[in-house]
VOMARDO-771734 format. One record per atom (N, C-alpha, C): residue number from 0; chain; atom name; x negated, y, z. Coordinates in steps of 0.2 Angstrom, whole numbers, plus 5000, padded with zeros to 4 digits. Each point is the difference from the previous one (the first is absolute). Layout:
N
NUM|A|CA|X|Y|Z .
...
REM end
This chain:
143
0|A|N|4996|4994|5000 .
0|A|CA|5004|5006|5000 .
0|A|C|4995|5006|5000 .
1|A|N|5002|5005|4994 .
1|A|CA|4995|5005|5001 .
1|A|C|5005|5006|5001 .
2|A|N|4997|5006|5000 .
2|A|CA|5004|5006|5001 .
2|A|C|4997|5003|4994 .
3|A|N|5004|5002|4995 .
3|A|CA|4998|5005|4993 .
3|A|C|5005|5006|5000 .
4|A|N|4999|5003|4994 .
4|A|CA|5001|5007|4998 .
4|A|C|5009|4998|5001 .
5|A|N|5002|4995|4993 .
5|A|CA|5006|4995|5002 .
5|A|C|5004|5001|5006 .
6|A|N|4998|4997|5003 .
6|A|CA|5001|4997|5005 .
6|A|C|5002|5008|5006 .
7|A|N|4994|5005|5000 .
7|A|CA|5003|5005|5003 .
7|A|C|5006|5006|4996 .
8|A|N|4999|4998|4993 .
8|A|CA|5007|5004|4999 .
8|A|C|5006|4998|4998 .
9|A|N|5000|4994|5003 .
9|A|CA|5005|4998|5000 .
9|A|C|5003|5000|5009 .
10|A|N|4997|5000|5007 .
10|A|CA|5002|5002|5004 .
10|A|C|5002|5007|4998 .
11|A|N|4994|5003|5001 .
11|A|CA|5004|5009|4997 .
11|A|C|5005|5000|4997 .
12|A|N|5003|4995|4997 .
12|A|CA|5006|5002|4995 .
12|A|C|5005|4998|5004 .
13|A|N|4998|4995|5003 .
13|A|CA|5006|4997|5007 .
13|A|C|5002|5004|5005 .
14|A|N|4996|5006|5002 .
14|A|CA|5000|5003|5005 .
14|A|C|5005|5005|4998 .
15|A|N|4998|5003|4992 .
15|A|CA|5001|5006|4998 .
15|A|C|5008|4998|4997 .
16|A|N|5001|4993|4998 .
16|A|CA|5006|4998|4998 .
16|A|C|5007|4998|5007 .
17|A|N|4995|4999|5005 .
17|A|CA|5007|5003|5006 .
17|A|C|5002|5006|4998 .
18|A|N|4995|5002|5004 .
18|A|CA|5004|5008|5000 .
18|A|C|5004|5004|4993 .
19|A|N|4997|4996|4994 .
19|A|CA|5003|5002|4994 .
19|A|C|5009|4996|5002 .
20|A|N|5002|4994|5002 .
20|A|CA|5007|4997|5001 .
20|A|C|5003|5005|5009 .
21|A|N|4997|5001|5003 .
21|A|CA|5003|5003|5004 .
21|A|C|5003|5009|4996 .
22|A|N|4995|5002|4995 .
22|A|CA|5003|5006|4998 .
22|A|C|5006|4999|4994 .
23|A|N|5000|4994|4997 .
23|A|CA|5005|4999|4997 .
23|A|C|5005|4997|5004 .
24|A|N|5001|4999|5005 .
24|A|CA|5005|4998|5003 .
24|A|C|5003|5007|5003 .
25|A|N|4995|5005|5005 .
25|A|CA|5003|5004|5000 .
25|A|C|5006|5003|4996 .
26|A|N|4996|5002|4995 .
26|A|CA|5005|5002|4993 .
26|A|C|5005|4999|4998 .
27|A|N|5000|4993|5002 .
27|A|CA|5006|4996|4999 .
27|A|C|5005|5003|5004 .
28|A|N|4996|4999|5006 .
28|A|CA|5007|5002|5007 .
28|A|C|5002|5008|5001 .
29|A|N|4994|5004|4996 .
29|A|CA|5003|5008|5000 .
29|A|C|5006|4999|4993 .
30|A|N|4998|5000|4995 .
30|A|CA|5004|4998|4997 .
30|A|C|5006|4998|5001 .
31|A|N|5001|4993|5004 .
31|A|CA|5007|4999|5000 .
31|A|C|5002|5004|5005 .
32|A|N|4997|5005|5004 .
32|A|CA|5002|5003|5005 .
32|A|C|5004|5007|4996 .
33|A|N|4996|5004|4996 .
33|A|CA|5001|5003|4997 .
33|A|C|5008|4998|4995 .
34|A|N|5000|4996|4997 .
34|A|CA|5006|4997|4997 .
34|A|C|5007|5000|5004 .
35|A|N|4996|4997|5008 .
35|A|CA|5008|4999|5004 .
35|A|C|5000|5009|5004 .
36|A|N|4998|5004|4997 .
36|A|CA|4999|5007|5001 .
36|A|C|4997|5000|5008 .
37|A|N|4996|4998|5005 .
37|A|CA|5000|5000|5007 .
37|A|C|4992|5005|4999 .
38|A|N|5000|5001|4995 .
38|A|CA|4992|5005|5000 .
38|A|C|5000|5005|4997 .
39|A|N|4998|5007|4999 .
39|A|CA|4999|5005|4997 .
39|A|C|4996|5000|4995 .
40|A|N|5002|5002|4991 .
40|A|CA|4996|4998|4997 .
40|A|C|4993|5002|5000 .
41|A|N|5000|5005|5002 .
41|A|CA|4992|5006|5000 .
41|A|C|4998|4998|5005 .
42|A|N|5001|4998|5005 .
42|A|CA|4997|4996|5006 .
42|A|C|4998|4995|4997 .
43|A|N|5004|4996|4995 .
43|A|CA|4997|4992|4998 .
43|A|C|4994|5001|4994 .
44|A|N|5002|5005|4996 .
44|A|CA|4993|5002|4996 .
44|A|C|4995|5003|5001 .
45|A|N|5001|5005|5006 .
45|A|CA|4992|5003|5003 .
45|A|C|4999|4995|5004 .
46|A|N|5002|4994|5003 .
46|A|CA|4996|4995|5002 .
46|A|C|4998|4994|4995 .
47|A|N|5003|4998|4994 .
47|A|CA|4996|4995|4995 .
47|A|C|4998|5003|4995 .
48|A|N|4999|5006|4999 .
48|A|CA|4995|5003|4995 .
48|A|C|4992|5000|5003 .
49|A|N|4999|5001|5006 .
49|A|CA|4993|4999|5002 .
49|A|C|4998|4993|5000 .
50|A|N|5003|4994|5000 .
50|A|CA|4999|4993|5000 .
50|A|C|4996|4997|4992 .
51|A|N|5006|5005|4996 .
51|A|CA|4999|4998|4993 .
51|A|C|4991|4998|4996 .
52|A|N|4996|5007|5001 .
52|A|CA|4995|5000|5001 .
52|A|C|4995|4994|5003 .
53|A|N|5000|4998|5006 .
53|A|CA|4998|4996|5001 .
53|A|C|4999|4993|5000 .
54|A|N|5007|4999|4999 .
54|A|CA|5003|4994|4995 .
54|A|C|4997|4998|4994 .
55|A|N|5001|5004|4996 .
55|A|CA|4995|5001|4994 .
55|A|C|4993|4999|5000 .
56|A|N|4997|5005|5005 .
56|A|CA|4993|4999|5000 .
56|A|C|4999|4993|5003 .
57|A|N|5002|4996|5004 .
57|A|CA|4998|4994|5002 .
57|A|C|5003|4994|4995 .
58|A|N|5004|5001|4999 .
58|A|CA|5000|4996|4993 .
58|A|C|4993|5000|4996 .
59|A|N|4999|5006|4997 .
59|A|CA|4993|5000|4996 .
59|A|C|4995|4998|5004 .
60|A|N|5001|5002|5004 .
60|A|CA|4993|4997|5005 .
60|A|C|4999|4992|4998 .
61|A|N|5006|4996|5004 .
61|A|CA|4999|4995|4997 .
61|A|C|4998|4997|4991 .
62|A|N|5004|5003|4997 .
62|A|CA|4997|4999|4992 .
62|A|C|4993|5002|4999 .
63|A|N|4998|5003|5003 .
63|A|CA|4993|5003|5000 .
63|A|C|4995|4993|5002 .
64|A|N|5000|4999|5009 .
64|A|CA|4999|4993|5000 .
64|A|C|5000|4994|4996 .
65|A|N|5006|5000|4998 .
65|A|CA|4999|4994|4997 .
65|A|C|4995|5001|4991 .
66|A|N|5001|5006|4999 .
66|A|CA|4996|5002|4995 .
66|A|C|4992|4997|5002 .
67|A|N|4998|5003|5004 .
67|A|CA|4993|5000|5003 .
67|A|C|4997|4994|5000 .
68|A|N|5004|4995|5003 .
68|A|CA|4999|4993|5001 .
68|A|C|5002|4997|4994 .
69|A|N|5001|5001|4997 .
69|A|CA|5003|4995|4991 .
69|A|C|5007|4995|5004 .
70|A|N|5004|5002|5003 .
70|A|CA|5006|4996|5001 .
70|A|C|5003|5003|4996 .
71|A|N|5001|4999|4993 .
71|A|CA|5005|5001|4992 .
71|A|C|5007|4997|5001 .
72|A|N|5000|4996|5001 .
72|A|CA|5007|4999|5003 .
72|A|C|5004|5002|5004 .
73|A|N|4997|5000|5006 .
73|A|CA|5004|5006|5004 .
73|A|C|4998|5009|5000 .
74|A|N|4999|5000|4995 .
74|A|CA|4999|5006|4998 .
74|A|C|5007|5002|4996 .
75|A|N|5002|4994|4992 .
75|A|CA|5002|5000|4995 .
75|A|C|5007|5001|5005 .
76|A|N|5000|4995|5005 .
76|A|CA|5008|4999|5003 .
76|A|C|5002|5008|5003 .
77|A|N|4995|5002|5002 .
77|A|CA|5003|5005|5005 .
77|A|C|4997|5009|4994 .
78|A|N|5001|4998|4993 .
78|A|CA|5000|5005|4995 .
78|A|C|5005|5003|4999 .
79|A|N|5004|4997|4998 .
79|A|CA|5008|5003|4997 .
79|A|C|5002|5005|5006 .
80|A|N|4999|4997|5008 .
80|A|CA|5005|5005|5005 .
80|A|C|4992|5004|5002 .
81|A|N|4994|5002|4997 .
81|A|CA|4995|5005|5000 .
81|A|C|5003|5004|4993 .
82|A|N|5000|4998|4995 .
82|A|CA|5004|5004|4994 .
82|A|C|5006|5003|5001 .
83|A|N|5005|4997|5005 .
83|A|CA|5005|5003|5001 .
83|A|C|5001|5006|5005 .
84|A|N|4998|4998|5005 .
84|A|CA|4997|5006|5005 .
84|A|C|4998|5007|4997 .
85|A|N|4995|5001|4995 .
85|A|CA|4997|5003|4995 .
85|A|C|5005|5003|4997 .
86|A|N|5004|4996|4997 .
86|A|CA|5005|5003|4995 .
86|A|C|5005|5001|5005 .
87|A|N|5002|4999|5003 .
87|A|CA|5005|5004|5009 .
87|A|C|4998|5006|5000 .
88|A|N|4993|5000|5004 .
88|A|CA|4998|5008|4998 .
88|A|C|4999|5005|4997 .
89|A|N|4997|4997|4995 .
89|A|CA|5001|5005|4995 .
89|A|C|5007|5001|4996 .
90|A|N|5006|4997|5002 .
90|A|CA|5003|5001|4997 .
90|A|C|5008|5005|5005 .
91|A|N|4997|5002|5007 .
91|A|CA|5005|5001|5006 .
91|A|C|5001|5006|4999 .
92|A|N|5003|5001|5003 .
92|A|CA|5005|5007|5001 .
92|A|C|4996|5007|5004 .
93|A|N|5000|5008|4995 .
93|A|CA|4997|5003|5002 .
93|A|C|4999|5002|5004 .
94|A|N|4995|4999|5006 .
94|A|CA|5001|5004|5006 .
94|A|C|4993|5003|5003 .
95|A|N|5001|5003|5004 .
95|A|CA|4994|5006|5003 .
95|A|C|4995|4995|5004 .
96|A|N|5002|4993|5002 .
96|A|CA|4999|4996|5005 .
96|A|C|4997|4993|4996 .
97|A|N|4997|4997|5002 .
97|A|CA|4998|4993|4998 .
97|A|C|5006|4995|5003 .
98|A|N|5001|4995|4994 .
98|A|CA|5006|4996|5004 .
98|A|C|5004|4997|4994 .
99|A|N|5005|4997|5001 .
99|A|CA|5005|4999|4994 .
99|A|C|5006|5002|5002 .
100|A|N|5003|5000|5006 .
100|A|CA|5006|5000|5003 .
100|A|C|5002|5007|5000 .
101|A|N|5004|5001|4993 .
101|A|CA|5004|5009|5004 .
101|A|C|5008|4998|5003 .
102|A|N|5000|5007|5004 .
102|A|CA|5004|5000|5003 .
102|A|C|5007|5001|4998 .
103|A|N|4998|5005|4994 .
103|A|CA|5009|5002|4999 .
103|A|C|5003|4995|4996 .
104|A|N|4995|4995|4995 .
104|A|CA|5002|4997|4997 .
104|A|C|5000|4991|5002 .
105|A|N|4998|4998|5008 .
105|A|CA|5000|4996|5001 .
105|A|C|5006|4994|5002 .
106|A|N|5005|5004|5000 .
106|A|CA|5006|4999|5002 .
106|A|C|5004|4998|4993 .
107|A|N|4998|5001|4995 .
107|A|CA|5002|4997|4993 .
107|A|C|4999|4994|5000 .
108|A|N|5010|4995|4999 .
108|A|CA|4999|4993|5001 .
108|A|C|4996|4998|4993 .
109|A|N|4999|5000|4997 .
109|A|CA|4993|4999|4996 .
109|A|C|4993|4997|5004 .
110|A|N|5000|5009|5001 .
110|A|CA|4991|4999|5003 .
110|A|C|4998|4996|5006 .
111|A|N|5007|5000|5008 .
111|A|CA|4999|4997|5004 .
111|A|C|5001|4993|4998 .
112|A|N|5005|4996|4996 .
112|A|CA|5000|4994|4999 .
112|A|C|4992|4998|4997 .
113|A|N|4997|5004|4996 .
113|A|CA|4993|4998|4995 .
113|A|C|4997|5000|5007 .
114|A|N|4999|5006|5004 .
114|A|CA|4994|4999|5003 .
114|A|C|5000|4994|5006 .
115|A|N|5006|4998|5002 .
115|A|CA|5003|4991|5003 .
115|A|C|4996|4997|4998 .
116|A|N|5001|4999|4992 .
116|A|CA|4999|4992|4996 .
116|A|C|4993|5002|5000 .
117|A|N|4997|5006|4998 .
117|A|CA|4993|4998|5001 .
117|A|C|4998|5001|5007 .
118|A|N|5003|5002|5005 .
118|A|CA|4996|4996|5007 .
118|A|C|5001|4991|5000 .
119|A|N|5004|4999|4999 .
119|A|CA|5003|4992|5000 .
119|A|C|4993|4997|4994 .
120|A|N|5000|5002|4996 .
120|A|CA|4995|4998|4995 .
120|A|C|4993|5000|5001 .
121|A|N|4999|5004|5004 .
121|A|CA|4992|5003|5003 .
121|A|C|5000|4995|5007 .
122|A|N|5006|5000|5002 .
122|A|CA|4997|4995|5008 .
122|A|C|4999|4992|4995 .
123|A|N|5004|4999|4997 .
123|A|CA|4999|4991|4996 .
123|A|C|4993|5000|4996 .
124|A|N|4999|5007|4999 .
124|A|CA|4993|4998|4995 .
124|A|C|4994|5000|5008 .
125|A|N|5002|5005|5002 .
125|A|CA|4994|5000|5007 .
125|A|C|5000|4992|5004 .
126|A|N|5006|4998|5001 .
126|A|CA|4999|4995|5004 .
126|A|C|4998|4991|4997 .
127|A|N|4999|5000|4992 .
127|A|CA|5000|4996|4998 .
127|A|C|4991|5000|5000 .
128|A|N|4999|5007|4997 .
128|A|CA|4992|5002|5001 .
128|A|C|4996|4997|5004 .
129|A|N|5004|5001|5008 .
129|A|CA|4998|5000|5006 .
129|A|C|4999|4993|5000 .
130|A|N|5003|4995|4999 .
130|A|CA|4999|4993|4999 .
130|A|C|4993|4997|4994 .
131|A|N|5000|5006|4997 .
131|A|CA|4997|4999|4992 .
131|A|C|4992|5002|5003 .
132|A|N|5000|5004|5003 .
132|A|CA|4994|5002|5003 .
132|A|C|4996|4995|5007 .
133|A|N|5006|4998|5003 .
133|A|CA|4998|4993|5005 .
133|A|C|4997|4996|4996 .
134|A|N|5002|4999|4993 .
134|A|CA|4999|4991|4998 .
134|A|C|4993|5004|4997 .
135|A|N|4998|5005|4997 .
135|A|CA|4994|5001|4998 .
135|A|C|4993|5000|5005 .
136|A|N|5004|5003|5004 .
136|A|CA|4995|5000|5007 .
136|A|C|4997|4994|5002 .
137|A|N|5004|4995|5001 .
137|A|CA|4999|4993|5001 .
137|A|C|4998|4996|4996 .
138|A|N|5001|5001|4995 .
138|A|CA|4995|4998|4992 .
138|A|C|4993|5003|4999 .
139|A|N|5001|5006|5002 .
139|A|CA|4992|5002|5000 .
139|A|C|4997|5001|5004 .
140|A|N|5003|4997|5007 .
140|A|CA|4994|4998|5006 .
140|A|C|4997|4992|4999 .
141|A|N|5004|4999|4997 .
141|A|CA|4998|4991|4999 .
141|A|C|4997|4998|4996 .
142|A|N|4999|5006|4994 .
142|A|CA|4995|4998|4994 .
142|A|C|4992|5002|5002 .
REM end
């Protein structure tokens, strides 16, 4: 059993992949919170616009890693919701503030059911990952 580049970023990806499933879980429950009206919308966007950001960057982080260590496959897997992100971004609504979530327009059954399905879709990809990155880890401590 040895310890390589592998091997530690795929812990790092582990560590950084919880807290990536508990922010998409959040999201899920402001959102639905937001939907059954018990929140404020500008209170619910001045606190997930700051999340946004960091979400992102940790994502990349991990694609970075694996870049570094030549894990191509977990790289390839976790490219489409890196390209998506990117296109999220650059594609959000214009505001003075870093973030995606505006306020006046958050409340449009449109945009809050979209931004639902992509929490429900960001927790299924984060938490399959999380398993994804267990079995690599354990693959590449034994090689």
């Amino acid at each position: 059993m040895s310890f390589n580049l592998a091997a530690f970023s795929y812990i790092i990806a582990l560590i950084t992949d919880a807290f990536l499933i508990f922010a998409s879980i959040y999201h899920v429950i402001a959102f639905d919170e937001l939907k059954t009206e018990y929140k404020n919308p500008i209170e619910h966007c001045n606190f997930l616009n700051p999340l946004v950001l960091p979400e992102y960057g940790s994502h990349l982080f991990i694609n970075l890693l694996f870049l570094i260590s030549g894990q191509w496959i977990s790289l390839l897997l976790n490219a489409p919701l890196l390209a998506y992100h990117v296109h999220r971004y650059l594609t959000r609504p214009v505001m003075s503030e870093a973030g995606l979530y505006d306020a006046t327009s958050i409340l449009n059954a449109n945009n809050l059911s979209k931004c639902q399905r992509e929490g429900w879709i960001k927790l299924a990809f984060y938490l399959l990952s999380f398993f994804y990155y267990l079995y690599g880890m354990i693959s590449s401590l034994i090689q």
